[in-house]
Every structure is written in C-alpha cells, then in structure tokens.
FIDO-701479 format. One line per 2 residues: number of its first residue (from 1); their letters; for each residue x, y, z of N, C-alpha, C, O, CB. Coordinates in Angstrom, 3 decimals, always signed. Glycine has a CB too. Example, Ala and Ser with C-alpha at 12.3 -4.5 7.8 and 13.67 -1.06 7.14 Angstrom:
# FIDO-701479
1 = AS = +13.190/-5.690/+7.800/+12.300/-4.500/+7.800/+13.200/-3.300/+7.800/+14.236/-3.319/+8.465/+11.308/-4.473/+9.046 ~ +12.850/-2.250/+7.080/+13.670/-1.060/+7.140/+12.900/+0.030/+7.870/+13.409/+1.138/+8.039/+14.084/-0.598/+5.725
# end
This chain:
# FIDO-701479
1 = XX = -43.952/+95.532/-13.052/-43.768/+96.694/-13.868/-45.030/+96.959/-14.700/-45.594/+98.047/-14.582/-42.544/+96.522/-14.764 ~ -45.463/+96.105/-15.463/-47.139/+95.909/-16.030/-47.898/+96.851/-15.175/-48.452/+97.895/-15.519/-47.894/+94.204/-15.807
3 = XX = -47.829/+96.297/-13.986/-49.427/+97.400/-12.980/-49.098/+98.989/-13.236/-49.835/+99.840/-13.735/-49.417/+97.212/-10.580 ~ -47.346/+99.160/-12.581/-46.960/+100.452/-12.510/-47.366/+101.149/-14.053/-47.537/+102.367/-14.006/-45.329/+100.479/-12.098
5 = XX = -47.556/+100.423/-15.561/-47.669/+101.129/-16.402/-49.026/+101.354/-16.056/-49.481/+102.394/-15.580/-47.252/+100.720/-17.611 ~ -49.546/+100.477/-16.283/-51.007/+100.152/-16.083/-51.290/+101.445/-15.374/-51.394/+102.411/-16.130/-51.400/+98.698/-15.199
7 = XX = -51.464/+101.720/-13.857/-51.655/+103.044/-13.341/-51.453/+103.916/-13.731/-52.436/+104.554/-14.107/-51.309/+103.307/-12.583 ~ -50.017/+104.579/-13.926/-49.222/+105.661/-14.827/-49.908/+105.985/-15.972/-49.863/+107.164/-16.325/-47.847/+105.210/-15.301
9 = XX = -50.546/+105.183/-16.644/-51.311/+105.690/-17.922/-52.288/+106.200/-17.629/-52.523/+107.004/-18.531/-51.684/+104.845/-18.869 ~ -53.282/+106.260/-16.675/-54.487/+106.572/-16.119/-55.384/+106.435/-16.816/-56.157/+107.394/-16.839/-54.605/+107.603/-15.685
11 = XX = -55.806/+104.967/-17.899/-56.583/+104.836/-18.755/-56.287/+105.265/-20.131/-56.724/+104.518/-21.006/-57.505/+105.300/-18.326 ~ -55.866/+105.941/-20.376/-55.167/+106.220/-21.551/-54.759/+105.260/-22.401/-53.916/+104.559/-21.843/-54.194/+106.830/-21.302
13 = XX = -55.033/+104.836/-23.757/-53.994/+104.483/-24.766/-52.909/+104.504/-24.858/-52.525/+105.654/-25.072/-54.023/+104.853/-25.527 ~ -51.950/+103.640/-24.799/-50.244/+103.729/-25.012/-50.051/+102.874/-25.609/-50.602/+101.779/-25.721/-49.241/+103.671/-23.950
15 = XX = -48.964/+103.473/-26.190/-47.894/+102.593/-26.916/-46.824/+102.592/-25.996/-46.742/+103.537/-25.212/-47.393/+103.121/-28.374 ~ -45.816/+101.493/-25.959/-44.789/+100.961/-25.239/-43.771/+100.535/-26.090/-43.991/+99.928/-27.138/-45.198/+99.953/-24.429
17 = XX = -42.917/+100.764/-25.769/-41.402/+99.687/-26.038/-41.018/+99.659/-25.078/-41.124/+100.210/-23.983/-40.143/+99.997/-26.926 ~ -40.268/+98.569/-25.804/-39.660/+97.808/-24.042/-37.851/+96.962/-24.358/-37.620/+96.070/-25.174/-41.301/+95.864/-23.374
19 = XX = -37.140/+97.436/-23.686/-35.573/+96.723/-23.872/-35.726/+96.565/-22.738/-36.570/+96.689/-21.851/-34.113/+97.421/-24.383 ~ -33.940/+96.016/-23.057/-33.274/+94.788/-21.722/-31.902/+94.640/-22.154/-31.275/+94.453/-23.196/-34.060/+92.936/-21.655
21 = XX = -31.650/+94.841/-20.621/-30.121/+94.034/-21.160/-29.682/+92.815/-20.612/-29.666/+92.645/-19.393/-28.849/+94.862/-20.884 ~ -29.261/+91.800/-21.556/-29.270/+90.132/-21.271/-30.872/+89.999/-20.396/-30.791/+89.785/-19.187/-27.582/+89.519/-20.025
23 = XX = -31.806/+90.084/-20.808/-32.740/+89.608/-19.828/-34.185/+89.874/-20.750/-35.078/+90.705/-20.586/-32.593/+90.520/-18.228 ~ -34.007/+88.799/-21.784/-34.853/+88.647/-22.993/-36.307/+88.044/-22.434/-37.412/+88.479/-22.759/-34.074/+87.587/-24.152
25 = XX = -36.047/+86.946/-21.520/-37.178/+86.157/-21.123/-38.435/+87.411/-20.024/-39.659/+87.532/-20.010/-36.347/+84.597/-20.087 ~ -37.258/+88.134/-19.233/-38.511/+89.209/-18.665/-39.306/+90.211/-19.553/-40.514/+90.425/-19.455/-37.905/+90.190/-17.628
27 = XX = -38.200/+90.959/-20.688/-38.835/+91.587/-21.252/-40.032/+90.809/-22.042/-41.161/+91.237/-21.804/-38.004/+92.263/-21.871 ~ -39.933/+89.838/-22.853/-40.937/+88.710/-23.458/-42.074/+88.976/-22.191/-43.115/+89.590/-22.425/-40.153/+86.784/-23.584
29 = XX = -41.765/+88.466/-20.888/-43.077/+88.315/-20.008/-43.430/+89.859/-20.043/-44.470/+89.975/-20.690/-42.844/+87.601/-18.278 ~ -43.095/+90.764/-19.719/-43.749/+91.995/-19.493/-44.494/+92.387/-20.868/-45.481/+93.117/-20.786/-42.680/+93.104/-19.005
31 = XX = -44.142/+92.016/-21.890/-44.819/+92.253/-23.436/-45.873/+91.325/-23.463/-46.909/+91.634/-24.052/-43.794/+91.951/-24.811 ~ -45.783/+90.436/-23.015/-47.357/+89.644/-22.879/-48.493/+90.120/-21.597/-49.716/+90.011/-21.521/-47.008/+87.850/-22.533
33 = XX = -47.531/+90.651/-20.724/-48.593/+91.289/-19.940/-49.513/+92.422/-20.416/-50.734/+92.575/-20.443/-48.004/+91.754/-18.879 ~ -48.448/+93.158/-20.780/-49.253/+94.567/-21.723/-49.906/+93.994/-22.392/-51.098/+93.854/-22.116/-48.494/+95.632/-22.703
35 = XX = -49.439/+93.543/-23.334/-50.792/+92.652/-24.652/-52.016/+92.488/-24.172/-53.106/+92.590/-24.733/-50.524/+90.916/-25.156 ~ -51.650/+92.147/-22.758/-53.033/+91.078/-22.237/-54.314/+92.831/-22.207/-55.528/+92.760/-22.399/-52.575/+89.889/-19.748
37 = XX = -53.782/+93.744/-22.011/-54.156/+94.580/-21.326/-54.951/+95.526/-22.502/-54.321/+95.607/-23.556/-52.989/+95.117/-20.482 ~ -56.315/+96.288/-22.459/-56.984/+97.040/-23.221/-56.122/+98.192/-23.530/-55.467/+98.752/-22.650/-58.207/+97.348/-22.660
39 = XX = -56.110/+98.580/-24.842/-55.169/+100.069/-24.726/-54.039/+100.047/-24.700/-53.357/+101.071/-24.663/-55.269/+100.865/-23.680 ~ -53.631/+99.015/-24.711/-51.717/+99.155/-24.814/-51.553/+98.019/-26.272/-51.977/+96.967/-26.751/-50.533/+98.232/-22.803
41 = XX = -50.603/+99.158/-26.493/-49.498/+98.458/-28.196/-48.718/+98.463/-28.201/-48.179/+99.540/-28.460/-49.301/+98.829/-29.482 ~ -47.869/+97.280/-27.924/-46.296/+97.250/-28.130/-45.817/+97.802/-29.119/-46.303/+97.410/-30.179/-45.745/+96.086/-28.226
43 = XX = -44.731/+98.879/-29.222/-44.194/+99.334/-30.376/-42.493/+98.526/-30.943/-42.085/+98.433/-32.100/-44.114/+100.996/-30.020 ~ -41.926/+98.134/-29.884/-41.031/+97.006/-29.921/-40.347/+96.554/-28.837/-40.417/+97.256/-27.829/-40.170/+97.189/-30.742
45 = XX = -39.560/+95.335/-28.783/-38.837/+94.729/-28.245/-37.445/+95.053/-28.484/-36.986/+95.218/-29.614/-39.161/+93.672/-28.438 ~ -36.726/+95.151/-27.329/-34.967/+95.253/-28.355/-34.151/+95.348/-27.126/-34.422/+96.062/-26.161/-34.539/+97.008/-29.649
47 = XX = -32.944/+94.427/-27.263/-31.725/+95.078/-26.497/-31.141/+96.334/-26.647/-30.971/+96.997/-27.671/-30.730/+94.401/-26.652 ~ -30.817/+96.603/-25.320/-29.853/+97.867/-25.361/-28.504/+97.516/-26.165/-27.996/+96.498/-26.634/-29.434/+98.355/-23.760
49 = XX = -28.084/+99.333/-26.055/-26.567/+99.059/-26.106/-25.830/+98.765/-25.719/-25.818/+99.284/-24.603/-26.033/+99.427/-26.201 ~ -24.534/+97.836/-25.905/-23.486/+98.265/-24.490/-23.291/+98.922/-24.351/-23.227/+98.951/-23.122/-22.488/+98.078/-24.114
51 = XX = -23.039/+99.857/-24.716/-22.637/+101.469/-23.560/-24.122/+101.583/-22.533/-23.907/+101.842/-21.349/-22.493/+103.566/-24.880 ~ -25.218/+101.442/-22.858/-26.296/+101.669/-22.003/-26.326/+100.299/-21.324/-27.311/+100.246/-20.588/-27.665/+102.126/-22.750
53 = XX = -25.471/+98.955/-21.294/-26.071/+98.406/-20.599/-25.088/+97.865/-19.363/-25.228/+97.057/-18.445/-26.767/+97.558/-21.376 ~ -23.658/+99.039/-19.990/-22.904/+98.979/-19.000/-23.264/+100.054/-17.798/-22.277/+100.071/-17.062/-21.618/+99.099/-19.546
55 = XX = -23.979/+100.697/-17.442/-24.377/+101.736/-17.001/-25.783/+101.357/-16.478/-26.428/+102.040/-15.682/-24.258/+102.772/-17.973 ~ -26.150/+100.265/-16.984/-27.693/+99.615/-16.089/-27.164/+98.476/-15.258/-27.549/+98.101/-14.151/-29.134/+98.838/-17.253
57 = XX = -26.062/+97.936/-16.132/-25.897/+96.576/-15.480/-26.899/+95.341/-16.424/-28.045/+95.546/-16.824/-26.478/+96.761/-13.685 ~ -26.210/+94.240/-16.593/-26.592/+93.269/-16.315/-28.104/+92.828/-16.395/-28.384/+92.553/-15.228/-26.108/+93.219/-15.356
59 = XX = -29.320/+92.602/-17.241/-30.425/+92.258/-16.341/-31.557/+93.404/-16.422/-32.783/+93.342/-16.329/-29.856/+92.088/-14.821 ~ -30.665/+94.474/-16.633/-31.752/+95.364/-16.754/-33.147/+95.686/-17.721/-33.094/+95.718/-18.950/-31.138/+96.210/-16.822
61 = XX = -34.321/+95.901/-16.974/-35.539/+95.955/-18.289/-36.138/+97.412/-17.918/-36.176/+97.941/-16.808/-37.035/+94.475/-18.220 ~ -36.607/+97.925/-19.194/-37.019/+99.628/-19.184/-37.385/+99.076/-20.054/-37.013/+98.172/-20.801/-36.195/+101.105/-19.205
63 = XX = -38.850/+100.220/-19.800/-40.279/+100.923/-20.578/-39.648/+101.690/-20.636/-38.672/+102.068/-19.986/-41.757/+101.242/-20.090 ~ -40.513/+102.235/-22.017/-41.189/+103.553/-21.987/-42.392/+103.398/-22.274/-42.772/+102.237/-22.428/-40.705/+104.520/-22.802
65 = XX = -43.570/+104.734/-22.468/-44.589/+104.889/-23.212/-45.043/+106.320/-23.716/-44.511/+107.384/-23.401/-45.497/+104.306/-22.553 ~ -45.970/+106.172/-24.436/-46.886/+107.845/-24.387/-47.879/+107.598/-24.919/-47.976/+106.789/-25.842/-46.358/+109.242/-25.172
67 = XX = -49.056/+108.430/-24.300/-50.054/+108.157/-24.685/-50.648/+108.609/-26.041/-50.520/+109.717/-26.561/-50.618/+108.412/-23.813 ~ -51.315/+107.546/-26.507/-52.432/+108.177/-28.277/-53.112/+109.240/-27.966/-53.807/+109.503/-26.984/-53.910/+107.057/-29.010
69 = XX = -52.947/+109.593/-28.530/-53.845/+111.497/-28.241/-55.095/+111.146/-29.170/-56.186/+111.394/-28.657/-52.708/+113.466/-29.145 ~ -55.105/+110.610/-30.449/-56.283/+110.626/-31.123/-56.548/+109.224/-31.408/-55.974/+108.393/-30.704/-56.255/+111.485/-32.318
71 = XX = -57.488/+108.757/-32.516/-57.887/+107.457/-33.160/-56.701/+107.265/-34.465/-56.343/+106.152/-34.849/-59.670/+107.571/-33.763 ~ -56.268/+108.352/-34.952/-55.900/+108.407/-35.848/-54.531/+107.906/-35.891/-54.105/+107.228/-36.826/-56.169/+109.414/-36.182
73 = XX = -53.718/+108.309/-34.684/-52.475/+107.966/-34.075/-51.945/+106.957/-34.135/-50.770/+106.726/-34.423/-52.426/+108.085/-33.072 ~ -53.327/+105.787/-33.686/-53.281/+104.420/-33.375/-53.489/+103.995/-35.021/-52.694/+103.148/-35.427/-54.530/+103.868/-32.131
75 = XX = -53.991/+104.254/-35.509/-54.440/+103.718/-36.978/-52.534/+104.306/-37.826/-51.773/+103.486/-38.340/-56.493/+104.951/-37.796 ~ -52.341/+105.288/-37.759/-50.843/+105.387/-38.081/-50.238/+104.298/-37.731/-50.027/+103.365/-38.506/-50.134/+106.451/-37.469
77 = XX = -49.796/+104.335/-36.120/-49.167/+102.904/-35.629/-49.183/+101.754/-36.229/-48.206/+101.133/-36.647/-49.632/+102.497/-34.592 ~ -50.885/+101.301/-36.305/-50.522/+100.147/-37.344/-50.644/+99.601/-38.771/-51.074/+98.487/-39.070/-50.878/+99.411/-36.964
79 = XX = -50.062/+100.850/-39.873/-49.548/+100.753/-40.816/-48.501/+100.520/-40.443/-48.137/+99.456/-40.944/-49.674/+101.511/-41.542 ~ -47.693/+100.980/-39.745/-46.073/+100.840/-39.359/-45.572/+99.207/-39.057/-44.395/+98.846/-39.084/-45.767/+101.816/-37.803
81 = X = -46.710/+98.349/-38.774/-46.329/+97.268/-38.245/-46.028/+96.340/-38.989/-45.651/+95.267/-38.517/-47.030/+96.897/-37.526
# end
C-alpha cells in the first residue's frame, strides 16, 4: 500500500492518516513505511468504527491523503502535533 501512495502522490507532499479495523500491527507497519519516505506526514493512526468496520470486515486498513499545496500548510500541520 506504501508504493501505491508513494506513486498516487506523484511527488507531492502529503499528509496521511491511516485506520484499521482489528489490524493495529499493519497499520503501525504501513506508518513506518511512509515515515521512511521524503514528503509524507502522518496525520494519525486510529481504529475505525464499528459500524465502518462492520462493512469492511475484520482486518481492514485505509489511507487517505492530500497533498500540501504550500510551505506554510506543512508548518500549520506541525503546530497541531
């Protein structure tokens, strides 16, 4: 999932979050992958809901992202942290 962001961004700056349902240890690995990566900022980690994770199932892990449009964006971001 890492590469697919990785591409999808087309160089771009992103921020990411990332859930899961019951499946803490993948999301953890996919957040260290991004980390590893120039240009990407985790914005958080988190389980779903049950209602959303009855409807994924079990196991399930989802991104999102969007890209920083400016310098300034990113400097917002991390006051927030």
């Amino acid at each position: 999932m890492a590469d697919k962001i990785d591409e999808q961004r087309k160089g771009k700056e992103i921020v990411a979050a990332i859930a899961h349902a019951g499946n803490e240890a993948a999301a953890g690995e996919l957040k260290a992958e991004l980390e590893k990566r120039k240009g990407i900022k985790i914005l958080f980690v988190s389980p779903v809901s049950p209602v959303v994770a009855a409807h994924t199932g079990q196991g399930a892990l989802i991104a999102a992202f969007y890209p920083i449009e400016s310098s300034s964006a990113l400097e917002d971001y991390g006051r927030t942290q």
